[in-house]
TORTI-419106 format. One line per 10 residues: for each residue y, z, x of N, C-alpha, C, CB. Coordinates in Angstrom, 2 decimals, decimal comma. Glycine has a CB too. Example, Ala and Ser with C-alpha at 12.3 -4.5 7.8 and 13.67 -1.06 7.14 Angstrom:
-5,69 7,80 13,19 -4,50 7,80 12,30 -3,30 7,80 13,20 -4,47 9,05 11,31  -2,25 7,08 12,85 -1,06 7,14 13,67 0,03 7,87 12,90 -0,60 5,72 14,08 .
***
This chain:
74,99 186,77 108,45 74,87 185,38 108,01 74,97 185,27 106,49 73,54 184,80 108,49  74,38 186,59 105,90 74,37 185,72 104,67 75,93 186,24 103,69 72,65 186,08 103,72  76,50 187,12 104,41 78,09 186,90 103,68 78,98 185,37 104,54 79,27 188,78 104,09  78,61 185,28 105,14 78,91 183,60 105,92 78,64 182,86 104,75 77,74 182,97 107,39  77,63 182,44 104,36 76,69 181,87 103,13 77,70 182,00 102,12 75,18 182,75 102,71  77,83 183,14 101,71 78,44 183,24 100,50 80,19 182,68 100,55 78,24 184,84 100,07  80,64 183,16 101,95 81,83 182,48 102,37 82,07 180,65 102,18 81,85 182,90 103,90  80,89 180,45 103,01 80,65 178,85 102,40 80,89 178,43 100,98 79,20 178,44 102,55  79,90 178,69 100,24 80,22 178,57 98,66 81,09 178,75 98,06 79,73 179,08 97,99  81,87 179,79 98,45 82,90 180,29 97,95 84,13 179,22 98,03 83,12 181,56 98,61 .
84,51 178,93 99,21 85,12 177,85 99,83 84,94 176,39 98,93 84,46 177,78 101,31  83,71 176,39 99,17 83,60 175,23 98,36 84,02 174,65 97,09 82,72 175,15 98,28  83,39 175,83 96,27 83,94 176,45 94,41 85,50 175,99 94,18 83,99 178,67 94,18  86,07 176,51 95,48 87,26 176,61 95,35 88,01 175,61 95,69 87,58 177,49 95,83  87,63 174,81 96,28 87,92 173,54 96,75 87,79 172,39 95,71 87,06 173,31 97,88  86,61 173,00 94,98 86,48 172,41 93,47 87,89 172,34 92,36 85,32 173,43 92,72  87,34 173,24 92,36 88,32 174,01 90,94 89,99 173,86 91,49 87,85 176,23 90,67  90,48 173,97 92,53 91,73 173,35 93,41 91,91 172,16 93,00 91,59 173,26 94,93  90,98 171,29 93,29 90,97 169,60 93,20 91,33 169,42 91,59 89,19 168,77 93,66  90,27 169,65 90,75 90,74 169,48 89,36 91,99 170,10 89,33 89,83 170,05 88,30 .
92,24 171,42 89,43 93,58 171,33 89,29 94,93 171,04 89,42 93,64 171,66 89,29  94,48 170,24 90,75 95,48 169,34 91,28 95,99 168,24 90,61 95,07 168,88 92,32  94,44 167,68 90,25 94,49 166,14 89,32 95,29 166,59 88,45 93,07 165,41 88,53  95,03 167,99 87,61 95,34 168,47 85,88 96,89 168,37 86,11 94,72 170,41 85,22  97,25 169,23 86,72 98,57 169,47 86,65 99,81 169,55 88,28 98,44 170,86 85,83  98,94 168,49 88,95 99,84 168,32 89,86 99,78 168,64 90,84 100,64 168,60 89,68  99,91 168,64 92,57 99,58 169,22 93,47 100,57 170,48 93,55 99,49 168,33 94,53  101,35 170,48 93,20 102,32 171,86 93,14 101,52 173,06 92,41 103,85 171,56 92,18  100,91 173,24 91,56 100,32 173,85 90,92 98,87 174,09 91,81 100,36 173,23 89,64  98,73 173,22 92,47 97,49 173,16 93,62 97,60 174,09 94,38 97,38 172,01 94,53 .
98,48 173,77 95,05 98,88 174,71 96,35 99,42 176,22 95,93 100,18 173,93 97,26  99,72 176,76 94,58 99,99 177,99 93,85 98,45 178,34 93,86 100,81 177,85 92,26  97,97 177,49 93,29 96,00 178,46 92,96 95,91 178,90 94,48 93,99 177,00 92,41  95,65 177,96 95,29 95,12 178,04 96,90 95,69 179,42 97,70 95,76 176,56 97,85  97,02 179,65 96,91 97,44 180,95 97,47 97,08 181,89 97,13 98,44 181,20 97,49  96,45 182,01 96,19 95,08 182,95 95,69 94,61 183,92 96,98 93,57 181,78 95,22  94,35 185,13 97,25 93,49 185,75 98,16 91,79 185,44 98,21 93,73 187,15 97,88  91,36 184,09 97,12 89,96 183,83 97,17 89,08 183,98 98,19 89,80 182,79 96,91  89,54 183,31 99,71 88,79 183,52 100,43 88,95 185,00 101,56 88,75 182,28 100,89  90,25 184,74 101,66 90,67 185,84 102,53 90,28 187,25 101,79 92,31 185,73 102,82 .
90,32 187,34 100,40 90,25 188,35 99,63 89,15 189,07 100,35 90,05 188,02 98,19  87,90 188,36 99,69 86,14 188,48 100,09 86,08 188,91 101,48 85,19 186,91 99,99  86,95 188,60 102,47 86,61 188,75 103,78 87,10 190,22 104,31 87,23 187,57 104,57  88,14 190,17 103,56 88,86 191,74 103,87 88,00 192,91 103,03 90,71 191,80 103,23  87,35 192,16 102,10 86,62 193,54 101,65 85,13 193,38 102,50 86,37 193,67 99,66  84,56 192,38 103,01 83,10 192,50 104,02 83,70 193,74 104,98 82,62 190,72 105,17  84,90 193,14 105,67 85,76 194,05 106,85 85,22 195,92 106,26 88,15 193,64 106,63  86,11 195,73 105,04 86,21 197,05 104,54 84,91 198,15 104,20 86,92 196,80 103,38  83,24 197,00 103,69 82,38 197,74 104,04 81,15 197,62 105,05 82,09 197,97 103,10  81,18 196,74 105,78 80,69 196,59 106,94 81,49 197,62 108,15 80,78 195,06 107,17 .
82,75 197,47 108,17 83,07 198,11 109,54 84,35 199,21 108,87 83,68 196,74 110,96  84,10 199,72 107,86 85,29 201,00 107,75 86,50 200,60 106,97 85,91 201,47 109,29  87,18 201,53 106,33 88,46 201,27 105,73 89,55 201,24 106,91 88,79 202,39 104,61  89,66 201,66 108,06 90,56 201,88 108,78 90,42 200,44 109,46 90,45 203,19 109,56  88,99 199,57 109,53 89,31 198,34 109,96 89,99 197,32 109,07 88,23 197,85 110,39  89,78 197,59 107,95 90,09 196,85 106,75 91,77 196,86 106,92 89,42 197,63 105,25  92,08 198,29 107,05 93,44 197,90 106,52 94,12 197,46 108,56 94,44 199,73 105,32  93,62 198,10 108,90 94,64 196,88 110,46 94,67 195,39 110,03 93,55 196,71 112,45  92,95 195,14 109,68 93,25 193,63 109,21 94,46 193,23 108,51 92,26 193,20 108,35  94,45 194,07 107,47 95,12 193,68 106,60 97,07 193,70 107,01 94,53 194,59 105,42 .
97,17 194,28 108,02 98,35 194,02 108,79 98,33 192,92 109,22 98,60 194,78 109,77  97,16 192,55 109,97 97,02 191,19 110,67 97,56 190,23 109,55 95,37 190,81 111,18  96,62 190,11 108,56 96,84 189,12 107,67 98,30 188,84 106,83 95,83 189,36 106,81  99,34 190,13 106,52 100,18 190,23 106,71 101,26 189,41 107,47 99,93 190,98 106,86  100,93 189,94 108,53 101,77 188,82 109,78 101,74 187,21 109,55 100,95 188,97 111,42  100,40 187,32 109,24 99,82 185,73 109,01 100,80 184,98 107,97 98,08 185,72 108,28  101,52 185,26 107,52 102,11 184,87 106,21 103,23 183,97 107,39 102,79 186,39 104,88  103,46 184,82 108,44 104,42 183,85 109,47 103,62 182,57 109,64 104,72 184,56 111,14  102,41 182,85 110,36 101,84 181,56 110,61 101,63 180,47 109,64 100,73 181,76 111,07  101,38 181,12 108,43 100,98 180,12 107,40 102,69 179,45 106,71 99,83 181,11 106,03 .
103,47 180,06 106,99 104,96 179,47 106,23 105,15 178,12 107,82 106,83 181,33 106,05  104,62 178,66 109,25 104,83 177,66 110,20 104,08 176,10 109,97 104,35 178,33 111,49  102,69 176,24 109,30 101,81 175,41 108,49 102,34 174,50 108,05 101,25 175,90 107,55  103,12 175,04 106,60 103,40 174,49 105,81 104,86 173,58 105,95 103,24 175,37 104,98  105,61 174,34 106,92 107,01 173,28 107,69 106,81 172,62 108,10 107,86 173,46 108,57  105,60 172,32 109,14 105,65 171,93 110,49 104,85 170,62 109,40 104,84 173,01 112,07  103,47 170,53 108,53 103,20 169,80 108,05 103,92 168,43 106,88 102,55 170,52 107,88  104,88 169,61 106,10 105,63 168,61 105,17 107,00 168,10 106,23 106,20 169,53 103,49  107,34 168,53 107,33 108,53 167,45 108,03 107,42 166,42 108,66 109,77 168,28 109,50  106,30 166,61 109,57 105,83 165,51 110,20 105,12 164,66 109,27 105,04 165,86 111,27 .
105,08 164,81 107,96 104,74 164,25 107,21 105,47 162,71 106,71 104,66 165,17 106,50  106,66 163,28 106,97 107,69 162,89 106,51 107,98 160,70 107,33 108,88 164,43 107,04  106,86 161,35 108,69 107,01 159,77 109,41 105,83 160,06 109,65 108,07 159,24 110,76  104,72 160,68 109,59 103,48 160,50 110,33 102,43 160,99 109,10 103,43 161,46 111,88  100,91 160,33 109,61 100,15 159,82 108,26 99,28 161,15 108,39 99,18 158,05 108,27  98,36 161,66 107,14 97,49 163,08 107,00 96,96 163,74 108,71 95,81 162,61 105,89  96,68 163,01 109,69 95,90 163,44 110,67 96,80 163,97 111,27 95,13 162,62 111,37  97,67 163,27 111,68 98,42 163,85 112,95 99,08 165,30 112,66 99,66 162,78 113,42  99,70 164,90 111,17 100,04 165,86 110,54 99,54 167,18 110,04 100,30 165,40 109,92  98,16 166,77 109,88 97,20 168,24 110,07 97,22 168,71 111,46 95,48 168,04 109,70 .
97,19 168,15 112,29 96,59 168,57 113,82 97,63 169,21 114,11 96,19 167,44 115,01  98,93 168,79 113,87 100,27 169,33 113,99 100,27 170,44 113,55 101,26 168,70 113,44  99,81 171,04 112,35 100,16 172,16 111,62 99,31 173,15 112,03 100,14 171,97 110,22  98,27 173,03 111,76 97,12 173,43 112,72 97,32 174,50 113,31 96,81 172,58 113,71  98,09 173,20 115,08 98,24 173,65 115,94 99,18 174,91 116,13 98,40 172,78 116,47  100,36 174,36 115,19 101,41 175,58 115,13 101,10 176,43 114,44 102,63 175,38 114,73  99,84 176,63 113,50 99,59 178,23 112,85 98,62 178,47 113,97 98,84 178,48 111,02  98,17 177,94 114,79 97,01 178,95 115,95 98,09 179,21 116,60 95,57 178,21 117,08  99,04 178,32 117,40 100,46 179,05 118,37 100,84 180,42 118,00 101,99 178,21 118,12  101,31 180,25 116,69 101,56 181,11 115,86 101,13 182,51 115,94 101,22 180,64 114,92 .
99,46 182,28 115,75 98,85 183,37 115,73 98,37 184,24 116,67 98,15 183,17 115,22  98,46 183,53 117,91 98,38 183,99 119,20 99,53 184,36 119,80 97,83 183,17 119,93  100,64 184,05 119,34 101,98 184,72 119,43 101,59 186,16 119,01 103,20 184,01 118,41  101,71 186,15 117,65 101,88 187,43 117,21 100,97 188,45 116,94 102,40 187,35 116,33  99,69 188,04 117,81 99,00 189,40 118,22 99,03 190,43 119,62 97,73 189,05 118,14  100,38 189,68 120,03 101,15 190,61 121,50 102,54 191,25 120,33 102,03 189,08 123,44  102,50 191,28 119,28 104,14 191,36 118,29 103,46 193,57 118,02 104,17 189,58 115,72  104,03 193,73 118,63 103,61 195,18 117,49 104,84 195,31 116,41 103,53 197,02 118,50  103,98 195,26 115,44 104,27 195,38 114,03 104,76 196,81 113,56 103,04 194,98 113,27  105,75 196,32 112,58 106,11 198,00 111,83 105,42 198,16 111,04 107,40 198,41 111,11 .
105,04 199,04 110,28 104,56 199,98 108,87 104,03 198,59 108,12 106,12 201,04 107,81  103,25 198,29 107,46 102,58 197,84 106,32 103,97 197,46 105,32 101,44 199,10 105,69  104,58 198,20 105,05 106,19 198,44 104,48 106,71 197,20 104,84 107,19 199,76 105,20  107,42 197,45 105,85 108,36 196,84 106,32 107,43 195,77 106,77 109,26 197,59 107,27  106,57 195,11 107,07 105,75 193,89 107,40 105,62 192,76 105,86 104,05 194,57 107,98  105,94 193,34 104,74 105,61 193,10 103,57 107,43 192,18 103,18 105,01 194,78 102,68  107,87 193,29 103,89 109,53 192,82 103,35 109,66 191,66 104,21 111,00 194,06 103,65  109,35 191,42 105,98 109,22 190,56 106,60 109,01 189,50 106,25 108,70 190,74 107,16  107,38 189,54 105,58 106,69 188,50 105,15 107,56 187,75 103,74 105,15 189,10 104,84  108,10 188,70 103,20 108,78 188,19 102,12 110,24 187,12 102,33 109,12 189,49 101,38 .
110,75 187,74 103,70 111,78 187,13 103,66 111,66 185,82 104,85 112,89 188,21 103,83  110,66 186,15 105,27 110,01 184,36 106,34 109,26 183,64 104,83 108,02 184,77 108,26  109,14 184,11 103,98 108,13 182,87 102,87 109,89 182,55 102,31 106,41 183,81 101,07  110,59 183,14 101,84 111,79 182,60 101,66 112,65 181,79 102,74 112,44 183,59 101,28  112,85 181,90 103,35 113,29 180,81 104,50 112,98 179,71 104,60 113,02 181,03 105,59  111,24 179,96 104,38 110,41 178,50 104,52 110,20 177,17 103,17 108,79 179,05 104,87  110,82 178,74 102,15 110,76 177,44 100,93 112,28 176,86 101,31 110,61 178,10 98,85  113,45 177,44 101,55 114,54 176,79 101,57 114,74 175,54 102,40 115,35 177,63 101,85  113,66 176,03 103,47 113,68 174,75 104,84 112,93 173,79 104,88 113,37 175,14 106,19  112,30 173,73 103,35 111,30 172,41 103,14 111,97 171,14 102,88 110,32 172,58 101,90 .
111,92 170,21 103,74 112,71 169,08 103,21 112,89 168,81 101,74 112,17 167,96 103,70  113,75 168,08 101,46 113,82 167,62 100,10 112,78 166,43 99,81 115,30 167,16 99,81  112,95 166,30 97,97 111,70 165,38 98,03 112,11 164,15 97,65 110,52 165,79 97,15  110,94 162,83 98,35 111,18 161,87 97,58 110,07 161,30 96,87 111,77 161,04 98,24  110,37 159,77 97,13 109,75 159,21 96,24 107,93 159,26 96,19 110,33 157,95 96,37  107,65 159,82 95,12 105,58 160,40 94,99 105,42 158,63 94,46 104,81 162,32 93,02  103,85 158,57 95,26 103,14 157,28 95,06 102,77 157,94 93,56 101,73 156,76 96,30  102,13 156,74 92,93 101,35 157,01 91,53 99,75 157,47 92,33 101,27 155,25 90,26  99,48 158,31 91,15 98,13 158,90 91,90 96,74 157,77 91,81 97,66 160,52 91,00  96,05 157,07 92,61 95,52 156,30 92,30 93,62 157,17 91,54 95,73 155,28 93,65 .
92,94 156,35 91,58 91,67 157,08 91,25 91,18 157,37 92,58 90,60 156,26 90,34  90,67 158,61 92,28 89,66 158,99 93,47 88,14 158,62 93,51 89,64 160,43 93,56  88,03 157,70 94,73 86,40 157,46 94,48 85,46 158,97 94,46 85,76 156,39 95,93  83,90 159,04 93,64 83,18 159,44 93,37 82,39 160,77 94,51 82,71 158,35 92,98  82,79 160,55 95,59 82,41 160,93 96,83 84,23 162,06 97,20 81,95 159,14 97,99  84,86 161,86 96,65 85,95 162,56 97,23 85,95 163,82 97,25 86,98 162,29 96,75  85,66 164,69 95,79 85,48 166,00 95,21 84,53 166,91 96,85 84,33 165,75 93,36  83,23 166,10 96,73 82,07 166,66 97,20 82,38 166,71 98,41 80,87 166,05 96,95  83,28 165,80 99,08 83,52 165,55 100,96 84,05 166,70 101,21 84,67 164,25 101,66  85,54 167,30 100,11 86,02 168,24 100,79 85,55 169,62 100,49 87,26 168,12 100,70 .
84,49 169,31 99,54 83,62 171,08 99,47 82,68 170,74 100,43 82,66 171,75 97,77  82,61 169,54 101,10 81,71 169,88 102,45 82,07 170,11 103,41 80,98 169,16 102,89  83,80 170,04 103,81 84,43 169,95 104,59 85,08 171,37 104,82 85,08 168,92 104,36  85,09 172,19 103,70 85,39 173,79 103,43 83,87 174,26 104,09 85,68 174,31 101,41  83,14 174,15 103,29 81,91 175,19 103,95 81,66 174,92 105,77 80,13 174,72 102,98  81,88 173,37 106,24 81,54 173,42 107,57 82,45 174,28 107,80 81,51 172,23 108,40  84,04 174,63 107,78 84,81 175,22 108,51 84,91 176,48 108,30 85,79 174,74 108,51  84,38 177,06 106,97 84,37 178,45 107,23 83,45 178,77 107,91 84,35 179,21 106,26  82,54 178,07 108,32 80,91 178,53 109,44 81,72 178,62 110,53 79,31 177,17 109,78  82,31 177,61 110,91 83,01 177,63 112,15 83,41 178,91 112,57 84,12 176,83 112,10 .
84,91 179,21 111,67 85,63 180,29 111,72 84,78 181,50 111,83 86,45 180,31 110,64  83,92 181,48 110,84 83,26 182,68 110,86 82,54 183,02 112,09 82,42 182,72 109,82  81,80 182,05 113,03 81,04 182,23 113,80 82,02 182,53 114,81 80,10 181,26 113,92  82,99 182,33 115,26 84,21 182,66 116,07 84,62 183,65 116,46 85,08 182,38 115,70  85,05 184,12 114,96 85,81 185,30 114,67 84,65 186,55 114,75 86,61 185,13 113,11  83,59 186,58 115,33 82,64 187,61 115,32 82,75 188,51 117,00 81,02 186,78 114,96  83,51 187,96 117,73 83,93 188,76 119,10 85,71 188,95 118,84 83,48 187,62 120,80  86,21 189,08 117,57 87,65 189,58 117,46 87,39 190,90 117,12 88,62 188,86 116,41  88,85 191,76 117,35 88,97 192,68 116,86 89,62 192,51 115,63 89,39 193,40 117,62  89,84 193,92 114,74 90,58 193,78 113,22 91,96 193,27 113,66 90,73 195,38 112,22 .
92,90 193,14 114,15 94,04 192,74 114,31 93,97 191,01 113,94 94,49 193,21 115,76  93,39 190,98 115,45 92,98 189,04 115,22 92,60 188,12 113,78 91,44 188,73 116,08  91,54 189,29 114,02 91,14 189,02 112,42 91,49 189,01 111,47 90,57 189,41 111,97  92,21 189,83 111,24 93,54 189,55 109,98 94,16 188,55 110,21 94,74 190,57 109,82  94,96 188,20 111,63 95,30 187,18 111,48 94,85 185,38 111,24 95,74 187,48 112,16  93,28 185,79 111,62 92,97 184,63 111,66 92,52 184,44 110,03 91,93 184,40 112,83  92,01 185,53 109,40 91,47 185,26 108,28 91,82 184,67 107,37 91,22 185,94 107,89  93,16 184,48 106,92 94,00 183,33 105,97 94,15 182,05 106,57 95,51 183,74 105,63  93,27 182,01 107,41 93,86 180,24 108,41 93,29 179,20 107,33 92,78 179,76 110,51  94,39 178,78 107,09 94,65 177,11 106,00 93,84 176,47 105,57 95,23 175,93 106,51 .
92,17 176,99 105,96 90,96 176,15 105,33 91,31 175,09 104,61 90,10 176,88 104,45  91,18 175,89 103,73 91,12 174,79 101,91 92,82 174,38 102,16 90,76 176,17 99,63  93,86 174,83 102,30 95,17 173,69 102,10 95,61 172,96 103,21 96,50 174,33 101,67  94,59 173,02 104,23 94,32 171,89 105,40 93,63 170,56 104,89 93,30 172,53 106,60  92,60 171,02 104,20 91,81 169,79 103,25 92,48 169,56 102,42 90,52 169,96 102,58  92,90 170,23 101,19 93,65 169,82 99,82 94,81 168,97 100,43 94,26 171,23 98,80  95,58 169,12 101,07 97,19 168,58 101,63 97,07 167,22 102,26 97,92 169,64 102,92  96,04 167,30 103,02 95,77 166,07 103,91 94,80 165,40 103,10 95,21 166,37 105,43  94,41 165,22 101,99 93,23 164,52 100,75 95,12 163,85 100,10 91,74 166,30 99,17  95,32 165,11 99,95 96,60 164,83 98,78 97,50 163,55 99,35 97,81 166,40 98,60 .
98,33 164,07 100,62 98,86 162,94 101,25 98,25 162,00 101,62 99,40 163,15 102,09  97,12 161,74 102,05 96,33 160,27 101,92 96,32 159,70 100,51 94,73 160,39 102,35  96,28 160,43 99,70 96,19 159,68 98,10 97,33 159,60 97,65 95,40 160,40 96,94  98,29 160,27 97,68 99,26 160,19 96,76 100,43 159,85 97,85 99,40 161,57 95,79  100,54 160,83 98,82 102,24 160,12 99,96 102,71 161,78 100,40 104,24 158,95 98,52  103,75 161,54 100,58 103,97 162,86 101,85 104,81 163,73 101,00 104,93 162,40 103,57  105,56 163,05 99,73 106,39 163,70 98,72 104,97 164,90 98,02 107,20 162,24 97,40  104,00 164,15 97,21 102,91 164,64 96,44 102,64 166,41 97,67 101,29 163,06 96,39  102,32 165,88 98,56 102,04 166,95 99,92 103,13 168,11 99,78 102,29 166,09 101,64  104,27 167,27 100,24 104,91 168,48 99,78 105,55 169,15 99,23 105,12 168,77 100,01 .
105,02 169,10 97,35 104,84 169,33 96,25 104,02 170,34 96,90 104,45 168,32 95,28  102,50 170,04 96,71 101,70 170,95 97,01 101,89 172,32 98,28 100,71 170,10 97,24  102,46 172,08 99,26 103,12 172,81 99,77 103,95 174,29 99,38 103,65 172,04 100,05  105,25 173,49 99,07 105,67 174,25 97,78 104,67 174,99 97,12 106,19 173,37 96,78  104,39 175,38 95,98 103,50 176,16 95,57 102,82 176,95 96,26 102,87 175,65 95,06  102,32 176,06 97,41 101,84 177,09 98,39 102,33 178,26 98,81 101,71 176,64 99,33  103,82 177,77 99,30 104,98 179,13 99,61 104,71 179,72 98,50 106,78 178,87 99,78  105,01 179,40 97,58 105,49 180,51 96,41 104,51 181,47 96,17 105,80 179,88 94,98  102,97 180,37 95,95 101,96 181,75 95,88 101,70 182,83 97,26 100,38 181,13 95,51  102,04 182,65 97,70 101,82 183,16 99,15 102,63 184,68 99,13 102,55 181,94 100,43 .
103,29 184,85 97,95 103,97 186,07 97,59 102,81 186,90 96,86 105,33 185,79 96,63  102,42 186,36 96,35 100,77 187,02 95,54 99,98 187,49 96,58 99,64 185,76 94,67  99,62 186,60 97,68 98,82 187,02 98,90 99,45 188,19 99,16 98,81 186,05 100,15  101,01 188,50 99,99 101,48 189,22 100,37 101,12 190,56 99,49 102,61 188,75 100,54  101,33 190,68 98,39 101,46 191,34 97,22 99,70 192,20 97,91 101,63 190,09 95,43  98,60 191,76 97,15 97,44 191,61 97,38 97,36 192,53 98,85 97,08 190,03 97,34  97,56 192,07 99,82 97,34 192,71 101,07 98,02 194,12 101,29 97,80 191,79 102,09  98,96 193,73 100,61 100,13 195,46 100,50 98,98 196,40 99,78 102,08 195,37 99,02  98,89 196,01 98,58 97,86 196,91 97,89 96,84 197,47 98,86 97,09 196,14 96,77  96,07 196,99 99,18 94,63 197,01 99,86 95,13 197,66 100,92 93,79 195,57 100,23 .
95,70 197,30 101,67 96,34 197,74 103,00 96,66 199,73 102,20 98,28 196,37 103,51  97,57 199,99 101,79 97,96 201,11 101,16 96,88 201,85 100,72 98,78 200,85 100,18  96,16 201,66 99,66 95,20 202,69 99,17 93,68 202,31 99,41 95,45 202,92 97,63  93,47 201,42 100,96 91,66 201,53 101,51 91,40 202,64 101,72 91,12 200,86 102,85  92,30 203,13 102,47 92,32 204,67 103,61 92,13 205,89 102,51 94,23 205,01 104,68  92,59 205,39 101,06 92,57 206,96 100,14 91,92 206,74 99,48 93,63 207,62 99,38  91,50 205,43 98,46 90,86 205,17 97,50 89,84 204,72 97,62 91,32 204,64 96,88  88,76 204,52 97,22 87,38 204,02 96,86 87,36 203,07 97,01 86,86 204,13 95,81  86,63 201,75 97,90 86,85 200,23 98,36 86,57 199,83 96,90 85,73 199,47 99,72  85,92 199,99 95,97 85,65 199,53 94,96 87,17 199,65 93,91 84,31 200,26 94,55 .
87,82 200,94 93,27 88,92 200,81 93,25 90,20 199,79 94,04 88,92 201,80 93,36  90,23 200,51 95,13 91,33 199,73 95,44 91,05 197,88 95,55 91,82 200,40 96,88  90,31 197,39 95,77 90,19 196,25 95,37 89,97 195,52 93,86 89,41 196,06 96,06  89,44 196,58 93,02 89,84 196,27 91,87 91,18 196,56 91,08 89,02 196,66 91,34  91,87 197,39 91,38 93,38 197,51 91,52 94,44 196,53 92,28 93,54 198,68 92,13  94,00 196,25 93,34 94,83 195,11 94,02 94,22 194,04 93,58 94,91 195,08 95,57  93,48 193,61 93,38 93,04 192,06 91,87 93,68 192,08 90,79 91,46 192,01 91,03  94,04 193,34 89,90 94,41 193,22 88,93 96,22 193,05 89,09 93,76 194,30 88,20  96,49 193,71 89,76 98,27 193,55 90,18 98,38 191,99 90,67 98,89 194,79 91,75  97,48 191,88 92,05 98,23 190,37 91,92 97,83 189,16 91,14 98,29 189,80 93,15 .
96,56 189,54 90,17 96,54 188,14 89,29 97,93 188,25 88,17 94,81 188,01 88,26  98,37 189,84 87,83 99,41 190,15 87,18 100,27 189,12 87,74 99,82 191,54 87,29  101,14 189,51 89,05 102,41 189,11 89,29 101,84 187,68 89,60 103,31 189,97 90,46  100,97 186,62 90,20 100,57 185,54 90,25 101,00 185,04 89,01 99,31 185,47 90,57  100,53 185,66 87,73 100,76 184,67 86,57 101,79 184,83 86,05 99,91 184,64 85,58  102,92 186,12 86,71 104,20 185,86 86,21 105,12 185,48 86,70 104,61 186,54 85,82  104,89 184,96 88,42 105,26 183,84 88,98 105,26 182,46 88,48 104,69 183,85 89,87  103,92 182,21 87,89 103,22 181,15 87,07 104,72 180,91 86,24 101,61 181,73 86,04  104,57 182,16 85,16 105,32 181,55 84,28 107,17 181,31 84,38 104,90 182,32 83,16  107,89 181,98 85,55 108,75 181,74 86,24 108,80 180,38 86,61 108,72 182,51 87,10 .
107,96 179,71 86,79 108,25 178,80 87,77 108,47 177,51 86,43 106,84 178,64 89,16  108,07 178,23 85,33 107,96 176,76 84,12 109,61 176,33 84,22 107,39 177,32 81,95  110,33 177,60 84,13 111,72 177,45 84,20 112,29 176,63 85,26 112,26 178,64 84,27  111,35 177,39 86,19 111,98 176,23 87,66 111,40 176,07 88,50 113,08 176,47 88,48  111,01 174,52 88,35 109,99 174,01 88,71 109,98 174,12 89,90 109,79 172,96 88,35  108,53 173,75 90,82 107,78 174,16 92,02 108,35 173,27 93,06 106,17 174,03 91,89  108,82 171,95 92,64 109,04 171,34 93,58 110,42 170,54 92,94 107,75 170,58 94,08  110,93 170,04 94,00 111,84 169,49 93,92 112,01 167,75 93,10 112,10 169,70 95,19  113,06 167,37 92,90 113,02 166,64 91,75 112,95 165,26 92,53 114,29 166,92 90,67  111,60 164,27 92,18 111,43 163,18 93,52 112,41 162,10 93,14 109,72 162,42 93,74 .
***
């Protein structure tokens, strides 16, 4: 329970610091932070010293894979977006990253390797197959109560998840462990406030950081089994905040989203 606890908060923080940065500089830039390993990070290392490095890194295959489910997320959300309002459109996306994920825990997977190149070349597909954008509402003000709803709306659902995911094995669990929390809330806040263009803006970014995730899980995945959980997670933090921020600065050149 009480890494649950800390899962909560964590969620929340982040749901914070997401939001401002959304306002600061845009939901595109939103959905880049969110691809952060923040929550999933924390969870793969409980995995790693609660139940073994050898569970850690299957997870971390799982989670791997997940990069399918989460690029299905992010399609399935910015097209139904496109005629249908935040709800349906969450429930939609949702639905197709659980399809998703229950698909591909009958998938036997290759090498950590080759799951990485996979993942790389389904997050590319999915940025190409994002509709184009149009016209973004002006962002109006957010009432006073908005910030706080969806850091309440993160901590209920990581309880959820968490309480769930306690009769999976490491496979599942990897896969389930990146499930869309926080850019289920951020996306569907966003497109209620701003329109389905703003969404998927934020989206976008999402794909892109989602190469950092990948990145992140390769590491960990590779040197749990040899290295010191304390090392290798401080080694795989430091590489992908590396390549994260030189994605970051790639992207000044060309921009995250498309031109509304």
């Amino acid at each position: 329970m009480e890494h649950t606890v800390i899962g909560m908060v964590a969620a929340s923080a982040l749901i914070g610091v997401a939001s401002w940065i959304g306002k600061r500089w845009g939901p595109a830039a939103g959905g880049w932070f969110v691809a952060l390993p923040l929550i999933s990070g924390p969870v793969v290392l409980t995995f790693a010293l609660e139940r073994g490095a050898q569970f850690a890194r299957q997870a971390c295959l799982g989670s791997m894979l997940a990069t399918i489910s989460l690029s299905a997320f992010a399609l399935s959300y910015a097209w139904c977006a496109r005629r249908a309002g935040w709800l349906v459109s969450a429930i939609v996306a949702c639905a197709l990253f659980l399809a998703s994920t229950w698909a591909l825990q009958f998938v036997r997977a290759p090498s950590i390797g080759w799951t990485f190149v996979l993942a790389c070349i389904v997050l590319a597909v999915a940025l190409y197959a994002m509709p184009a954008g149009t016209t973004r509402r002006l962002n109006a003000p957010s009432p006073w109560w908005d910030v706080p709803l969806r850091m309440t709306v993160a901590a209920a659902l990581v309880l959820t998840l968490s309480s769930a995911s306690t009769t999976f094995g490491p496979r599942v669990s990897g896969l389930l462990t990146p499930f869309p929390i926080i850019s289920t809330i951020l996306v569907s806040f966003t497109h209620h406030s701003e329109g389905a263009a703003a969404a998927s803006q934020f989206l976008r970014g999402l794909l892109k950081g989602l190469f950092s995730f990948a990145v992140f899980v390769l590491v960990v995945a590779l040197a749990v089994t040899s290295w010191s959980i304390a090392a290798t997670f401080a080694v795989a933090t430091i590489v992908t905040v590396a390549f994260h921020t030189g994605v970051w600065k790639w992207v000044q050149h060309r921009p995250l989203a498309t031109p509304d």
